[in-house]
C-alpha positions in Angstrom: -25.7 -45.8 -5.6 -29.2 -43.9 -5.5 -29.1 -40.6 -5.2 -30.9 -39.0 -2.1 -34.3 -37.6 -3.0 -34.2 -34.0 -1.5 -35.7 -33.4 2.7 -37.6 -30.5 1.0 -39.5 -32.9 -1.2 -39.2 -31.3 -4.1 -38.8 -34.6 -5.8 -35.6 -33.7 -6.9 -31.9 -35.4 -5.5 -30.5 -33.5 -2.5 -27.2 -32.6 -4.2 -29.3 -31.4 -7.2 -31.4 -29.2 -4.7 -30.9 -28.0 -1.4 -27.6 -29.1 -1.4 -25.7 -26.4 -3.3 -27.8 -24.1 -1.5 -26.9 -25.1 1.9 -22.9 -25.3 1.0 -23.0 -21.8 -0.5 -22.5 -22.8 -4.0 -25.7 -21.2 -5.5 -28.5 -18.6 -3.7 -32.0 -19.5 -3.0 -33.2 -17.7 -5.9 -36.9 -17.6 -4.4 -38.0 -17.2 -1.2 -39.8 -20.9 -1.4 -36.5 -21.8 -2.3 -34.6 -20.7 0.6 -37.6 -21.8 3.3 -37.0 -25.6 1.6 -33.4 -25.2 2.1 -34.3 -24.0 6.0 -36.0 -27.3 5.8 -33.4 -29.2 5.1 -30.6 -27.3 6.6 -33.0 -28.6 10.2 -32.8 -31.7 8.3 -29.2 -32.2 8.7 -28.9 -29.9 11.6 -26.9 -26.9 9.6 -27.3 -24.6 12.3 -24.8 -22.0 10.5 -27.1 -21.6 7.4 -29.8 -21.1 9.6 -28.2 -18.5 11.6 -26.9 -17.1 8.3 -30.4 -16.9 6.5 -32.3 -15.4 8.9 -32.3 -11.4 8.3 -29.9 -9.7 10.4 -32.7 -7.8 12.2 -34.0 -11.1 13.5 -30.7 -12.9 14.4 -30.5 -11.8 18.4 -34.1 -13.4 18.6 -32.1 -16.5 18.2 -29.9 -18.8 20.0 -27.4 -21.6 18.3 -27.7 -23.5 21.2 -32.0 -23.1 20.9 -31.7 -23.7 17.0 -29.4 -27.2 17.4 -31.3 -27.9 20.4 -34.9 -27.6 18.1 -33.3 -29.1 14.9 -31.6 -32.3 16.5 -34.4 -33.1 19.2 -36.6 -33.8 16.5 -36.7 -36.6 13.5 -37.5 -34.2 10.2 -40.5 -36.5 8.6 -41.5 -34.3 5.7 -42.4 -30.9 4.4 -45.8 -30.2 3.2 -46.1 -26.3 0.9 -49.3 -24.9 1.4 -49.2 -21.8 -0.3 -46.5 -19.3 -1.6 -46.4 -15.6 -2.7 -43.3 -14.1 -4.4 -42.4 -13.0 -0.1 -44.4 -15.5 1.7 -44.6 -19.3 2.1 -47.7 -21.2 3.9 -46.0 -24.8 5.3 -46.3 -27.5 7.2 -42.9 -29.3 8.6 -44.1 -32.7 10.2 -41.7 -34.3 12.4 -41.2 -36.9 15.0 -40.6 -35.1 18.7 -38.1 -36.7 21.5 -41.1 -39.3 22.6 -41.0 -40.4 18.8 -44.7 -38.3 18.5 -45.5 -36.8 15.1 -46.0 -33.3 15.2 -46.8 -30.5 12.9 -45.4 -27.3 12.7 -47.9 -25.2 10.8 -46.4 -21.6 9.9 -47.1 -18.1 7.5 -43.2 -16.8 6.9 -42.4 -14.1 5.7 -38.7 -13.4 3.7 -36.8 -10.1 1.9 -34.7 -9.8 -1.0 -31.8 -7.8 0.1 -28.4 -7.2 -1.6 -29.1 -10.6 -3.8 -30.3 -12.9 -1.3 -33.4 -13.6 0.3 -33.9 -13.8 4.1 -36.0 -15.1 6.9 -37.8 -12.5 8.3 -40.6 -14.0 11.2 -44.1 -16.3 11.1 -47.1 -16.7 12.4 -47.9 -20.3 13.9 -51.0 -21.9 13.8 -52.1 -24.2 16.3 -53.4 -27.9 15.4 
């Protein structure tokens, strides 16, 4: 059986990747690494690791029900890095919306190392 190449598309299998990430078995050990797991945890609609990875200061910004409602209305096509610093990640996340239209989300995120882990912190969205 093939293995599944990784949602992030780091060319690498999911269970090599994301996956141990996303079960808790290994930390994102980059903050590129843990906004490609984000990626595929909308993926596979792992609202938990989400919730979980986004700082604490953030978290009441937030729903469940808004996160499951974003990550399972839409068809996750691909993720596209544009540029990354050692806190910051440039993407875009292209996906198919609930009329089966191809979207792009284009965003600047920002993340923080605290107590070993790294953490969502907010973006800025571009538009087109």
């Amino acid at each position: 059986m093939a293995m599944q190449s990784c949602f992030c598309g780091s060319g690498i299998s999911f269970n090599q990747c994301c996956q141990p990430i996303l079960e808790g078995t290994q930390h994102a050990m980059t903050a590129e690494a843990l906004m490609r797991s984000r990626y595929s945890a909308y993926a596979i609609h792992n609202v938990d690791y989400l919730i979980a990875t986004t700082h604490p200061s953030q978290r009441a910004n937030y729903s469940k029900e808004e996160i499951t409602f974003w990550a399972t209305s839409n068809q996750w096509q691909r993720l596209e890095i544009l540029a990354v610093t050692p806190t910051t990640v440039t993407f875009k996340a292209y996906y198919l919306d609930s009329n089966n239209q191809l979207q792009v989300h284009h965003e600047h995120s920002r993340f923080v190392f605290e107590n070993g882990e790294w953490f969502y912190v907010d973006g800025d969205y571009f538009e087109g």
